[in-house]
PDB file with SEQRES, HELIX, SHEET and CRYST1 records, atoms N, CA, C and O in Angstrom:
SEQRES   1 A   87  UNK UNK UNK UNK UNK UNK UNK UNK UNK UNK UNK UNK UNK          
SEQRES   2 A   87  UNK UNK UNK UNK UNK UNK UNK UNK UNK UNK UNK UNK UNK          
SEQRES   3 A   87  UNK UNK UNK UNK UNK UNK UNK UNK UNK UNK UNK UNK UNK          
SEQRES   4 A   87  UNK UNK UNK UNK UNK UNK UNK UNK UNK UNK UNK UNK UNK          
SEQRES   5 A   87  UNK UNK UNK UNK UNK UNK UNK UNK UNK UNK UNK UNK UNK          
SEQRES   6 A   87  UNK UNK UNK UNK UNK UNK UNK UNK UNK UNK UNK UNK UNK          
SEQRES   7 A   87  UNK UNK UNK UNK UNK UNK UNK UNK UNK                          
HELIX    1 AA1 UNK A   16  UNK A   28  1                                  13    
HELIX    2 AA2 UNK A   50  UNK A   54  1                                   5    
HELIX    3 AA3 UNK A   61  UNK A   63  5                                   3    
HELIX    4 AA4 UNK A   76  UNK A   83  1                                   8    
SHEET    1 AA1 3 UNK A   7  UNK A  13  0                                        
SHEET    2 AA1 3 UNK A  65  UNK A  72 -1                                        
SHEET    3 AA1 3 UNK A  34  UNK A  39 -1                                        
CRYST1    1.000    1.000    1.000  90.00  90.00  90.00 P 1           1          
ATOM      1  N   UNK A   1     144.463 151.771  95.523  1.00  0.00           N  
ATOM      2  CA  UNK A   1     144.248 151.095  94.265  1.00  0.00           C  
ATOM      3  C   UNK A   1     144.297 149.581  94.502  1.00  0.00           C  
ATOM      4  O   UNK A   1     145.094 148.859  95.101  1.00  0.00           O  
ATOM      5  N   UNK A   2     142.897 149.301  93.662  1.00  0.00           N  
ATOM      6  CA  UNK A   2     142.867 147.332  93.945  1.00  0.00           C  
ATOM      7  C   UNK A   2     143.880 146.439  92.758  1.00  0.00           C  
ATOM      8  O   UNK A   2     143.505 146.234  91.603  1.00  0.00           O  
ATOM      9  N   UNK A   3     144.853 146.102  93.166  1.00  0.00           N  
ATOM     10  CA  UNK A   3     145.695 145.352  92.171  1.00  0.00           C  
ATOM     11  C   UNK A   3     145.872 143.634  92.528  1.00  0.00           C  
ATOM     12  O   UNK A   3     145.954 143.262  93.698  1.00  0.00           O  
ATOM     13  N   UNK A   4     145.910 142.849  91.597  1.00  0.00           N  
ATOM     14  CA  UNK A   4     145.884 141.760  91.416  1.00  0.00           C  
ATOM     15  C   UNK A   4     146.811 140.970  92.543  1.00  0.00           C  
ATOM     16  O   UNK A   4     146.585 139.779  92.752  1.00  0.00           O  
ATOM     17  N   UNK A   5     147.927 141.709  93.309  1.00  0.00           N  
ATOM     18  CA  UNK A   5     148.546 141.073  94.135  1.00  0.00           C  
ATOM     19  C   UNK A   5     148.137 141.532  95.738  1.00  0.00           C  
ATOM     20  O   UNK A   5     148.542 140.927  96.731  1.00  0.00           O  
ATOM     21  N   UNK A   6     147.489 142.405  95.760  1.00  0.00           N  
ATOM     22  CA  UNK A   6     147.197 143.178  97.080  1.00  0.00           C  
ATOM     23  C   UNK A   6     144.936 142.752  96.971  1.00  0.00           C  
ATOM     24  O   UNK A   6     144.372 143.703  97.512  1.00  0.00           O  
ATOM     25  N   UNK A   7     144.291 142.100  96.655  1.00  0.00           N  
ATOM     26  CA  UNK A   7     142.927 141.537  96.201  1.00  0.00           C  
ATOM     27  C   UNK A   7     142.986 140.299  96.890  1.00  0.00           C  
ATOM     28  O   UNK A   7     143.866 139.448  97.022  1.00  0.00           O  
ATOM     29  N   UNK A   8     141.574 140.445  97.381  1.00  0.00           N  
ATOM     30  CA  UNK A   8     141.196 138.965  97.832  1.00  0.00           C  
ATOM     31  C   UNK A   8     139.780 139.208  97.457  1.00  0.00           C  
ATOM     32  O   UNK A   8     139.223 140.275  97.716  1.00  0.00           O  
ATOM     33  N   UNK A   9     139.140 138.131  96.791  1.00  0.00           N  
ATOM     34  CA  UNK A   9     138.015 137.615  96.503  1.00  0.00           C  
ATOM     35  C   UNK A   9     136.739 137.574  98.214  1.00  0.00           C  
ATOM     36  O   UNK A   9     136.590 136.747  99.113  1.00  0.00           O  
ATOM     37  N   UNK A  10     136.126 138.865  97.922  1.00  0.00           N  
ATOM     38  CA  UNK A  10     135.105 138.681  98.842  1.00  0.00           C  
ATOM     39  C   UNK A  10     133.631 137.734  98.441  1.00  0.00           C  
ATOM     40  O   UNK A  10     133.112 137.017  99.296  1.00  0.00           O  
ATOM     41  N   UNK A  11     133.163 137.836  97.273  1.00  0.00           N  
ATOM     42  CA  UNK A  11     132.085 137.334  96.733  1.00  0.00           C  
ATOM     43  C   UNK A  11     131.790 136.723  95.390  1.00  0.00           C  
ATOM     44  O   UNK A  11     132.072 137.239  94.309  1.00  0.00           O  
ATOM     45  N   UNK A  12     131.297 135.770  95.544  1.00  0.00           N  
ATOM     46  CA  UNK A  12     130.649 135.371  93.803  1.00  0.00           C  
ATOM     47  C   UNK A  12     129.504 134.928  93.863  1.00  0.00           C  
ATOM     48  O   UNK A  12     129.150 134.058  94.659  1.00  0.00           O  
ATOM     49  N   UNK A  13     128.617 135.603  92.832  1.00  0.00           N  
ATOM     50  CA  UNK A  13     127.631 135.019  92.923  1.00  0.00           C  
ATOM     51  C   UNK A  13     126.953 135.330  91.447  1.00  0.00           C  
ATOM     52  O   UNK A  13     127.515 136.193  90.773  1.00  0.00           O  
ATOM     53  N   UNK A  14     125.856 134.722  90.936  1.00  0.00           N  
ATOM     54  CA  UNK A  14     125.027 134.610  89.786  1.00  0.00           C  
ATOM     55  C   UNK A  14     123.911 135.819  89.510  1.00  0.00           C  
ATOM     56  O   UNK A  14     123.513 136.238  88.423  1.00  0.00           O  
ATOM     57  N   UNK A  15     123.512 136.272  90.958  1.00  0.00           N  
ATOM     58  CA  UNK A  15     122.259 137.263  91.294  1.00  0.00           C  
ATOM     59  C   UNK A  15     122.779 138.436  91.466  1.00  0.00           C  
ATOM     60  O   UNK A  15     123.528 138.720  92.400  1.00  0.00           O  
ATOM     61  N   UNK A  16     122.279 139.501  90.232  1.00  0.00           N  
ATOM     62  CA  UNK A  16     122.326 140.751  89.644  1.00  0.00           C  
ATOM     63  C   UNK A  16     122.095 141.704  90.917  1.00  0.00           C  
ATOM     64  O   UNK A  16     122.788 142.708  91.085  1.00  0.00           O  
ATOM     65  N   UNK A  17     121.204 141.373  91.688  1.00  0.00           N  
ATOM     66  CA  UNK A  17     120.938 141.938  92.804  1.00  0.00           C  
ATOM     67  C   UNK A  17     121.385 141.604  94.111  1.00  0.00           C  
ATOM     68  O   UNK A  17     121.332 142.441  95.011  1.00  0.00           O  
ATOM     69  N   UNK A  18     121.786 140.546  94.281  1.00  0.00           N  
ATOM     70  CA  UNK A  18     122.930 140.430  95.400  1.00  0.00           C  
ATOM     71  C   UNK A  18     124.071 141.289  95.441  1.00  0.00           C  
ATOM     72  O   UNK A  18     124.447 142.038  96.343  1.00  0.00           O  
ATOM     73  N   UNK A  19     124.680 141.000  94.036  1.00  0.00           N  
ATOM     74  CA  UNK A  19     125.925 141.880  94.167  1.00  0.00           C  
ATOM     75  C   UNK A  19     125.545 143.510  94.175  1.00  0.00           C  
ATOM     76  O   UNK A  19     126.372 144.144  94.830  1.00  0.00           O  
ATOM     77  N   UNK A  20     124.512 144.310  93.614  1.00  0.00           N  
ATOM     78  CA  UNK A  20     124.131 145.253  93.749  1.00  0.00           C  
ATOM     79  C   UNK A  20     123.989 145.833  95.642  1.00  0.00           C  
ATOM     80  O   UNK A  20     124.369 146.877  96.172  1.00  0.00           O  
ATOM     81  N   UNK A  21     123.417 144.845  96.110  1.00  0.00           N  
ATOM     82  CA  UNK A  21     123.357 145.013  97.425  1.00  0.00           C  
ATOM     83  C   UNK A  21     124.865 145.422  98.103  1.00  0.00           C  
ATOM     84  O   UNK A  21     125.211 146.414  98.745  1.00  0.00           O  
ATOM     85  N   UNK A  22     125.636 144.147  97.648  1.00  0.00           N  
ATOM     86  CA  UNK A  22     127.066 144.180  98.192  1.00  0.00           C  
ATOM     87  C   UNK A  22     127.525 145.491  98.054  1.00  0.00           C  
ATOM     88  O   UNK A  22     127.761 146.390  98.862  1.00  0.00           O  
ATOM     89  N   UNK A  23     127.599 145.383  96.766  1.00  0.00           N  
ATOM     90  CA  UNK A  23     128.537 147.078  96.372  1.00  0.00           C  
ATOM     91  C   UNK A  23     127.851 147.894  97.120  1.00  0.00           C  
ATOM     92  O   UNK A  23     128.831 148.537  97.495  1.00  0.00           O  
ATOM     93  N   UNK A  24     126.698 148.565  97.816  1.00  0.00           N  
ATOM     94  CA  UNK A  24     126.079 149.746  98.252  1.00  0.00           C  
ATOM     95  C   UNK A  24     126.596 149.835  99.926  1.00  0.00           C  
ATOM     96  O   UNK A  24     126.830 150.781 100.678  1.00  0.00           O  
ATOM     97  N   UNK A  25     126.639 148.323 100.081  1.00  0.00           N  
ATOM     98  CA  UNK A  25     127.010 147.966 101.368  1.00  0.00           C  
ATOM     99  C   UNK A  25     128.907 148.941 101.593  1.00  0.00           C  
ATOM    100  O   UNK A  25     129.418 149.887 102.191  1.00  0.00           O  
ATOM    101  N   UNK A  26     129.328 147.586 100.407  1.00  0.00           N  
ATOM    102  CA  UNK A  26     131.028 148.511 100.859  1.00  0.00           C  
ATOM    103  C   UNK A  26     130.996 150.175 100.561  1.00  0.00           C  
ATOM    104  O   UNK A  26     132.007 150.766 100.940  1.00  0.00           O  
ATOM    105  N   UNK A  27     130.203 150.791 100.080  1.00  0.00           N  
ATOM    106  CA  UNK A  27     130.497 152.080  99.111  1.00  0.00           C  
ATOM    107  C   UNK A  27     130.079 152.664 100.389  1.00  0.00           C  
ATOM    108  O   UNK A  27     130.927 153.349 100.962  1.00  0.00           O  
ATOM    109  N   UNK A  28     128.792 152.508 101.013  1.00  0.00           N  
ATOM    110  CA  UNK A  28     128.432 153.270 102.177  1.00  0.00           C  
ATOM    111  C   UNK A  28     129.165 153.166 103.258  1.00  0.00           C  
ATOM    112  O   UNK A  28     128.768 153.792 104.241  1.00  0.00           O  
ATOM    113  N   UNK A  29     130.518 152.297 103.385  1.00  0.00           N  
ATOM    114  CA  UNK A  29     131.577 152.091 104.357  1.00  0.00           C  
ATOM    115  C   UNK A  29     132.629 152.826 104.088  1.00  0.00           C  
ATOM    116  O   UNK A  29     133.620 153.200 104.715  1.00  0.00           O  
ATOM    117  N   UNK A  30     132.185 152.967 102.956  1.00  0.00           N  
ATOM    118  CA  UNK A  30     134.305 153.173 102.308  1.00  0.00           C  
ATOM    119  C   UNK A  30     135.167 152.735 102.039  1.00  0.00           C  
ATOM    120  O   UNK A  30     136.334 153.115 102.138  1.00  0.00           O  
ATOM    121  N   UNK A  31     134.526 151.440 101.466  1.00  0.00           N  
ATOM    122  CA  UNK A  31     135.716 149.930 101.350  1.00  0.00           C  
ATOM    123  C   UNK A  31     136.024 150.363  99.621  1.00  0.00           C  
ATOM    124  O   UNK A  31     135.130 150.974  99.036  1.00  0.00           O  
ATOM    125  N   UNK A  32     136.963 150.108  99.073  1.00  0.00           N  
ATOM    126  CA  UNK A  32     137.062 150.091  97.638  1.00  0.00           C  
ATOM    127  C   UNK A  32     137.147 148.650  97.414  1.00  0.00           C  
ATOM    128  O   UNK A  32     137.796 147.753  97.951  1.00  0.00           O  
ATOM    129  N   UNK A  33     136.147 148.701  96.290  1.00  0.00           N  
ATOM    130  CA  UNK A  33     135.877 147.045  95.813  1.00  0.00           C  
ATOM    131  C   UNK A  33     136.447 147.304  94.102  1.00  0.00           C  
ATOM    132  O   UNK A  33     136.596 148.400  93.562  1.00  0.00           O  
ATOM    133  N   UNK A  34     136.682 146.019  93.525  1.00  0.00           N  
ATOM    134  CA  UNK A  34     136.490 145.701  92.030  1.00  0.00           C  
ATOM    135  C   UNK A  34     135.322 144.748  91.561  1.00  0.00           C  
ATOM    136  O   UNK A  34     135.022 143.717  92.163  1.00  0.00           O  
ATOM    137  N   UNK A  35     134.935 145.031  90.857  1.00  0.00           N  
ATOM    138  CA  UNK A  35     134.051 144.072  90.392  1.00  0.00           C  
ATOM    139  C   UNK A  35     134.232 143.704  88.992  1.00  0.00           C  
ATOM    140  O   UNK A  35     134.129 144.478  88.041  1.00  0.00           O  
ATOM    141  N   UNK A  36     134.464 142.666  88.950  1.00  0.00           N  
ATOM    142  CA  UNK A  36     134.553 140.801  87.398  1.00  0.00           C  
ATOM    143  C   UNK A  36     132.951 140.568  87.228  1.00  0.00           C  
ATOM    144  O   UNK A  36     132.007 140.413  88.002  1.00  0.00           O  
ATOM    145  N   UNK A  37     133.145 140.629  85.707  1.00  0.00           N  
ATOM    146  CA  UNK A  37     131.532 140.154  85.268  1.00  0.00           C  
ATOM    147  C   UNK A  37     132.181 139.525  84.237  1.00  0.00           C  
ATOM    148  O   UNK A  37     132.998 140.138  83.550  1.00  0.00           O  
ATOM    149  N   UNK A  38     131.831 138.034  83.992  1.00  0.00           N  
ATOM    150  CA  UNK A  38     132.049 137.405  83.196  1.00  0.00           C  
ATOM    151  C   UNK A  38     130.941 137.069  82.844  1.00  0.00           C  
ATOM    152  O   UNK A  38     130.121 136.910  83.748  1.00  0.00           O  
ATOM    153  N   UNK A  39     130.502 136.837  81.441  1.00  0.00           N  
ATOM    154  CA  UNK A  39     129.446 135.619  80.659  1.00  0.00           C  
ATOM    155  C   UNK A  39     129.838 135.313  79.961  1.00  0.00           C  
ATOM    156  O   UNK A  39     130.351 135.648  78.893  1.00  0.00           O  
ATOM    157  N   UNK A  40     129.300 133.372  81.417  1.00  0.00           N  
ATOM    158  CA  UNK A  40     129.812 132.206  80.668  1.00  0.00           C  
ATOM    159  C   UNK A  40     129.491 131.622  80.050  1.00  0.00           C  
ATOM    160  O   UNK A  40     129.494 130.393  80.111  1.00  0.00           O  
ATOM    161  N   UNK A  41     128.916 132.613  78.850  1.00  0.00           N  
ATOM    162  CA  UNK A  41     128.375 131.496  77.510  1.00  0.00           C  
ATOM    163  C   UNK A  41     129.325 132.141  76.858  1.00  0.00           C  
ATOM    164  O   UNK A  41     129.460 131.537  75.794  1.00  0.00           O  
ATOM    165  N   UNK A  42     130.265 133.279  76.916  1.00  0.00           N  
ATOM    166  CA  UNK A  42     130.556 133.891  75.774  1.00  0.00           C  
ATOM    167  C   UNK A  42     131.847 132.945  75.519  1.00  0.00           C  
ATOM    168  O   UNK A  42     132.416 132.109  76.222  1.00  0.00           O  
ATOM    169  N   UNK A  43     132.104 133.536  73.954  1.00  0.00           N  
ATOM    170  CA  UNK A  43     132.754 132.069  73.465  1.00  0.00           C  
ATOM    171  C   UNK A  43     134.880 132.690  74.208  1.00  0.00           C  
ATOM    172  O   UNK A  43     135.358 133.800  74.442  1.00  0.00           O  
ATOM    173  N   UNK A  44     135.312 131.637  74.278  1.00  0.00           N  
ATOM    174  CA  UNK A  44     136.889 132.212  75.327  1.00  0.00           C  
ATOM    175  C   UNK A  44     137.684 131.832  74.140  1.00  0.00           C  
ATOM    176  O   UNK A  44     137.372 130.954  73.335  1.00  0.00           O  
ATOM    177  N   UNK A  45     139.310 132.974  74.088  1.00  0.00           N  
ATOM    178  CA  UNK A  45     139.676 132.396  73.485  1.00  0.00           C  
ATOM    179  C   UNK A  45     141.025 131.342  73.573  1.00  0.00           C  
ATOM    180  O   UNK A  45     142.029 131.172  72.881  1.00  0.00           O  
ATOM    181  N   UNK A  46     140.537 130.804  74.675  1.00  0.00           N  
ATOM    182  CA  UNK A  46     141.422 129.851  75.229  1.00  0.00           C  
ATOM    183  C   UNK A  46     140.546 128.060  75.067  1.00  0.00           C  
ATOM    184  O   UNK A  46     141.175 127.002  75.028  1.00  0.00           O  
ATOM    185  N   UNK A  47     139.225 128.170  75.008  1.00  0.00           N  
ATOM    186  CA  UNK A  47     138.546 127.015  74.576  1.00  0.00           C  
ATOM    187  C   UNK A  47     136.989 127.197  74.163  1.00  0.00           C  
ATOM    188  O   UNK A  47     136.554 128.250  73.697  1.00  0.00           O  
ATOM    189  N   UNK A  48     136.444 126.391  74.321  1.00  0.00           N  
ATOM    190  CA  UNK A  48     135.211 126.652  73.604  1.00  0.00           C  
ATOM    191  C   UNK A  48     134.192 126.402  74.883  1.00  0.00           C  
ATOM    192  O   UNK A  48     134.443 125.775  75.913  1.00  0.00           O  
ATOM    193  N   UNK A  49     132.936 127.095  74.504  1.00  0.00           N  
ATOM    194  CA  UNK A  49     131.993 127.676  75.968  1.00  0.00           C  
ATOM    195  C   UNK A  49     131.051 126.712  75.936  1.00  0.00           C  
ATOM    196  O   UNK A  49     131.145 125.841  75.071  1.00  0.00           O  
ATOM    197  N   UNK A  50     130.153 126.697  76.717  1.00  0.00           N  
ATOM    198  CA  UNK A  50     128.972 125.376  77.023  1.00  0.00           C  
ATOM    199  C   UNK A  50     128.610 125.681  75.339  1.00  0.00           C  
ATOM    200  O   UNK A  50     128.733 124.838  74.451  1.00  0.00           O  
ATOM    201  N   UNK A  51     128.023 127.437  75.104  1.00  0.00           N  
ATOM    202  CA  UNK A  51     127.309 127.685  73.642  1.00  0.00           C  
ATOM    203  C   UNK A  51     127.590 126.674  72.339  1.00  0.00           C  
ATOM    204  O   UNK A  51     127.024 126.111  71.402  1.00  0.00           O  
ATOM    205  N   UNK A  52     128.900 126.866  72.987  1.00  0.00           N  
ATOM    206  CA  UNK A  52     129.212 126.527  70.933  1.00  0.00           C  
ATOM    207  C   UNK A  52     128.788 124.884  70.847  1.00  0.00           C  
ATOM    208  O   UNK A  52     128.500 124.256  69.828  1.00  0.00           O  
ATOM    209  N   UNK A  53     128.847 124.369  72.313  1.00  0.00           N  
ATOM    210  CA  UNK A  53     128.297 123.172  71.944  1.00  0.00           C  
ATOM    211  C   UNK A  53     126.712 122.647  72.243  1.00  0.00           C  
ATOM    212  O   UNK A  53     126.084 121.751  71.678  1.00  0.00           O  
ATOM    213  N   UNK A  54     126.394 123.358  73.114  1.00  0.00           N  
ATOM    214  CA  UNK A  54     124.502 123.652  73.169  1.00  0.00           C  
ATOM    215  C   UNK A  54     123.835 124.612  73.081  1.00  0.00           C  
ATOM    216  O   UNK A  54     122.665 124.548  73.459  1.00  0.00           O  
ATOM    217  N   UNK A  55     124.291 125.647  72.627  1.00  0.00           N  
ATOM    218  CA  UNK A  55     123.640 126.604  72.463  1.00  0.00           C  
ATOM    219  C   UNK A  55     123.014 127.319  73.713  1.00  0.00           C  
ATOM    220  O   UNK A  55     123.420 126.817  74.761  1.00  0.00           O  
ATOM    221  N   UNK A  56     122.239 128.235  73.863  1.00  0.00           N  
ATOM    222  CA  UNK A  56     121.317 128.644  74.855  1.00  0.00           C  
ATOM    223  C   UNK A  56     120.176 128.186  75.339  1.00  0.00           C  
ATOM    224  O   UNK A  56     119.648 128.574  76.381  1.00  0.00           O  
ATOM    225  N   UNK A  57     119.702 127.226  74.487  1.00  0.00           N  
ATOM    226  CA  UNK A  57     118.235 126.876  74.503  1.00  0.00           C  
ATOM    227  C   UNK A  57     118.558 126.073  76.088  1.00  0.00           C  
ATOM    228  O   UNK A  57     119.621 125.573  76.456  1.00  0.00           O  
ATOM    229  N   UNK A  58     117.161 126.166  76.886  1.00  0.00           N  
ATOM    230  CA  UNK A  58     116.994 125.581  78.188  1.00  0.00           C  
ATOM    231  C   UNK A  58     118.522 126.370  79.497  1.00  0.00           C  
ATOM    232  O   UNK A  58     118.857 126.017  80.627  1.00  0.00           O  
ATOM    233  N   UNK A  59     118.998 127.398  78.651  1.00  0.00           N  
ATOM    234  CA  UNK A  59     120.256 127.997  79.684  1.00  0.00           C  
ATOM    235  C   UNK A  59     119.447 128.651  80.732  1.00  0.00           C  
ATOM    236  O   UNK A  59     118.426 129.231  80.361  1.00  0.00           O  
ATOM    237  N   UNK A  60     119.722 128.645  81.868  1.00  0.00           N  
ATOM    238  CA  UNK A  60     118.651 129.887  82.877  1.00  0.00           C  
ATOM    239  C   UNK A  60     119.723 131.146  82.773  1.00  0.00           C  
ATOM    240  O   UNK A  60     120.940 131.250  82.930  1.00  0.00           O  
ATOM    241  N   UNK A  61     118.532 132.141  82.391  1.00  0.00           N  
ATOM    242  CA  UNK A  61     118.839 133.617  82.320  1.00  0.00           C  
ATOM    243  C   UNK A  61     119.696 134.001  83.347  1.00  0.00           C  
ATOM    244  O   UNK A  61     120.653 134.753  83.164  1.00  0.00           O  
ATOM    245  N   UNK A  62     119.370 133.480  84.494  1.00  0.00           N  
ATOM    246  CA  UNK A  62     120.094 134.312  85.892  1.00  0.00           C  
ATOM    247  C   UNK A  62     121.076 133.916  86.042  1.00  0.00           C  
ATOM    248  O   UNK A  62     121.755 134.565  86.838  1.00  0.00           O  
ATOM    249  N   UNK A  63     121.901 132.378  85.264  1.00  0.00           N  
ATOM    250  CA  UNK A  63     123.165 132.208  85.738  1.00  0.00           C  
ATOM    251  C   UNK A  63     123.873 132.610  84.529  1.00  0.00           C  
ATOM    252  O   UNK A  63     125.008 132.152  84.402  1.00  0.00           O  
ATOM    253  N   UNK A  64     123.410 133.401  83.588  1.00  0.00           N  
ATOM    254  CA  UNK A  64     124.434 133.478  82.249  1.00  0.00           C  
ATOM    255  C   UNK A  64     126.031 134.067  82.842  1.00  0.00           C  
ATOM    256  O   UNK A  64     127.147 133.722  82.453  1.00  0.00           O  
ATOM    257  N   UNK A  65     125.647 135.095  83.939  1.00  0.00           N  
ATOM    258  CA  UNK A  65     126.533 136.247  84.442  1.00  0.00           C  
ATOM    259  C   UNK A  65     127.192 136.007  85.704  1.00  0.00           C  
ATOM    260  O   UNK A  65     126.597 135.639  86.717  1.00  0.00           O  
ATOM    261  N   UNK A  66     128.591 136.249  85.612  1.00  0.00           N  
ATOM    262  CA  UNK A  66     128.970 135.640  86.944  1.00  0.00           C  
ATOM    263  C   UNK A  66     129.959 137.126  87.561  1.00  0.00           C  
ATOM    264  O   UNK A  66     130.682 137.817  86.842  1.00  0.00           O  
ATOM    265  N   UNK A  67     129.744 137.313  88.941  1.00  0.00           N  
ATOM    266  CA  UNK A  67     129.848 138.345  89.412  1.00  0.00           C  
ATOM    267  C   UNK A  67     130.550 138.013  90.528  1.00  0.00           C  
ATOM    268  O   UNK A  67     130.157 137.317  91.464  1.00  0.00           O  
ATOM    269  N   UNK A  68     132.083 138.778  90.328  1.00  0.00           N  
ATOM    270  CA  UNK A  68     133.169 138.502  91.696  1.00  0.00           C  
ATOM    271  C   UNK A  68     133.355 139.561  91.870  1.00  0.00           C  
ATOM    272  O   UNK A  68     133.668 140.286  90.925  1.00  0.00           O  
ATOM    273  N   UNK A  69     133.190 140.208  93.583  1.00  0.00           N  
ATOM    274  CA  UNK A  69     133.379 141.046  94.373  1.00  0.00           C  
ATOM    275  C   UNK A  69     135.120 141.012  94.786  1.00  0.00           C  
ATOM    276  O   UNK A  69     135.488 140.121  95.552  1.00  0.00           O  
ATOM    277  N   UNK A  70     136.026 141.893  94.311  1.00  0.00           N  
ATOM    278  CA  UNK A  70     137.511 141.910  95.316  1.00  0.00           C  
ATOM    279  C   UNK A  70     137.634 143.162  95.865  1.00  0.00           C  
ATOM    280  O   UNK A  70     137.392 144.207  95.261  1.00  0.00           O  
ATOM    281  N   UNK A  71     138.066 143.059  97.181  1.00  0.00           N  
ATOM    282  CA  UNK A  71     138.394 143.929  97.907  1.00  0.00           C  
ATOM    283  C   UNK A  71     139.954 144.046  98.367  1.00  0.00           C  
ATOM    284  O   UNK A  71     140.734 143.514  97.577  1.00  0.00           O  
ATOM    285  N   UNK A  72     140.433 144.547  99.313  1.00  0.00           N  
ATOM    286  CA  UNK A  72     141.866 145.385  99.092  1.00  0.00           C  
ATOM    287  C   UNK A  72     141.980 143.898 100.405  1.00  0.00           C  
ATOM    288  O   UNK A  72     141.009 143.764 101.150  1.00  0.00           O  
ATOM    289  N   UNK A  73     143.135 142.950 100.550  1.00  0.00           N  
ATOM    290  CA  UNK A  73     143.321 142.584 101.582  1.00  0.00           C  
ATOM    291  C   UNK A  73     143.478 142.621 103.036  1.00  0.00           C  
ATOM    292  O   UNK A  73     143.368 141.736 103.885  1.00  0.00           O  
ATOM    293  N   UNK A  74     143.765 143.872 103.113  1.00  0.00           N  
ATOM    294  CA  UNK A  74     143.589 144.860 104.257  1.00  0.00           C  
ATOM    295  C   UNK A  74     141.764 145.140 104.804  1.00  0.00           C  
ATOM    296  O   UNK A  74     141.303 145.474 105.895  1.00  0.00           O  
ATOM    297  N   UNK A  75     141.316 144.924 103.909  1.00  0.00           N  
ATOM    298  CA  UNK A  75     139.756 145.298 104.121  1.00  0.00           C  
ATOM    299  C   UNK A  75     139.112 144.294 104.106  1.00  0.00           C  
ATOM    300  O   UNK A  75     137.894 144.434 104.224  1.00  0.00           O  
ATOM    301  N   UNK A  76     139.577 143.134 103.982  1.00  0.00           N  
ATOM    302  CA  UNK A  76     138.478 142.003 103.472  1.00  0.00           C  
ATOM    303  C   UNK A  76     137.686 141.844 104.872  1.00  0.00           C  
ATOM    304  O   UNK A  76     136.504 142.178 104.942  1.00  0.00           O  
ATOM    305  N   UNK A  77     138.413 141.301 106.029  1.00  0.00           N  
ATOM    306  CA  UNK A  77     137.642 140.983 107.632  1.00  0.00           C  
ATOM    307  C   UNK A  77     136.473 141.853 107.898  1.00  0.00           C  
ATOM    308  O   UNK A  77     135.375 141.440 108.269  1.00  0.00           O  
ATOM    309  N   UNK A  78     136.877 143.419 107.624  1.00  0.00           N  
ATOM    310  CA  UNK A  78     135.855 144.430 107.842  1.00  0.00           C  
ATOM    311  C   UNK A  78     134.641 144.462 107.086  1.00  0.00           C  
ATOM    312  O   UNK A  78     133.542 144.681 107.595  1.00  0.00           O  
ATOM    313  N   UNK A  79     134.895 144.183 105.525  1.00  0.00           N  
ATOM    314  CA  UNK A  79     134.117 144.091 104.385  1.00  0.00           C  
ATOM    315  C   UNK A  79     133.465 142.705 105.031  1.00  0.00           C  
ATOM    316  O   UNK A  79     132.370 142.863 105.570  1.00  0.00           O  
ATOM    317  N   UNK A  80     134.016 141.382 105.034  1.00  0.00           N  
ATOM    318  CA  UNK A  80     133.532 140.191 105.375  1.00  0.00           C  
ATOM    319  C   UNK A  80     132.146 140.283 107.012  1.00  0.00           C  
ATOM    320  O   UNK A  80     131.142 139.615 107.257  1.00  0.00           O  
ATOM    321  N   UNK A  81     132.654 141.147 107.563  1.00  0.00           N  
ATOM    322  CA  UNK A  81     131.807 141.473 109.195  1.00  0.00           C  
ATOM    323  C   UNK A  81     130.793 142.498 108.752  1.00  0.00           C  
ATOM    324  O   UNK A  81     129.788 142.275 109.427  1.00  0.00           O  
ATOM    325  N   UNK A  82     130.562 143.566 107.900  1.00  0.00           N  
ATOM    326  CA  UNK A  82     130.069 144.075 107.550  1.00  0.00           C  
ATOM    327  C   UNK A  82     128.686 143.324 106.475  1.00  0.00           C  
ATOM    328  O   UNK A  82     127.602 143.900 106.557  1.00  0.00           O  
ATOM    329  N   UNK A  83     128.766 142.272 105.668  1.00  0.00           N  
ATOM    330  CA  UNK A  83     128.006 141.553 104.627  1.00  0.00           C  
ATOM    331  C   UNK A  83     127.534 140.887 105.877  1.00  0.00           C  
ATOM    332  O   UNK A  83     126.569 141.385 106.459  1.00  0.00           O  
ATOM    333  N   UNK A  84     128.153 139.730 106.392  1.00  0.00           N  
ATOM    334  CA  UNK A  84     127.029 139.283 108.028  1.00  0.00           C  
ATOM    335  C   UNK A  84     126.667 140.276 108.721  1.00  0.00           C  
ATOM    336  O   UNK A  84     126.561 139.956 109.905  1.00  0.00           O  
ATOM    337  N   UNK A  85     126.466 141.166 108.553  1.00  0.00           N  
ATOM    338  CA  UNK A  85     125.569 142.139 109.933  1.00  0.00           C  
ATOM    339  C   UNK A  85     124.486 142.379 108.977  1.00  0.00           C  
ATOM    340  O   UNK A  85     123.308 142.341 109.333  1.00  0.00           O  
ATOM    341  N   UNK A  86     124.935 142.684 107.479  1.00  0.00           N  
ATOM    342  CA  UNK A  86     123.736 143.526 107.023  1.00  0.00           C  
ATOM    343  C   UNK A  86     122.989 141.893 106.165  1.00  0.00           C  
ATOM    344  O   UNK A  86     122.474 142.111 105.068  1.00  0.00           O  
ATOM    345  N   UNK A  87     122.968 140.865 106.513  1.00  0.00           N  
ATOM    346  CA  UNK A  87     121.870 139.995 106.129  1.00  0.00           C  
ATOM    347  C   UNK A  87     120.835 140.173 105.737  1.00  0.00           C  
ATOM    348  O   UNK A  87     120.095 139.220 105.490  1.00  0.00           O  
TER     349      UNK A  87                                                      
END                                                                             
């Protein structure tokens, strides 16, 4: 089990299909990953988002979504050697 103290951040990225790649990569290894999807237009309730003060207009579609890969700390080197081989 991936828990917040035993996690290290393998990836972030904006592209829907990068991280799609990633995950198929660890799953066909046997790595257990978590995956964070945040969108950062949506409004937080800790402050207020780019939206509430420009709206969407001129936002690019592909970065609305932000996508962090964690893996078990124990796995990250293997997971990390594994993403450079499969380039």
């Amino acid at each position: 089990m991936i828990t917040v103290f035993n996690r290290k951040e393998l990836l972030l990225t904006h592209d829907i299909q990068k991280q799609g790649d990633v995950r198929a990569i660890l799953q066909s290894n046997h790595i257990p990953y978590q995956v964070k999807v945040t969108n950062r237009y949506s409004p937080s309730p800790f402050g207020s988002s780019p939206r509430s003060r420009t709206g969407t207009f001129g936002a690019d579609p592909a970065r609305l979504y932000e996508y962090k890969i964690y893996v078990k700390k124990a796995d990250y080197e293997k997971a990390k050697y594994l993403l450079n081989v499969n380039r």
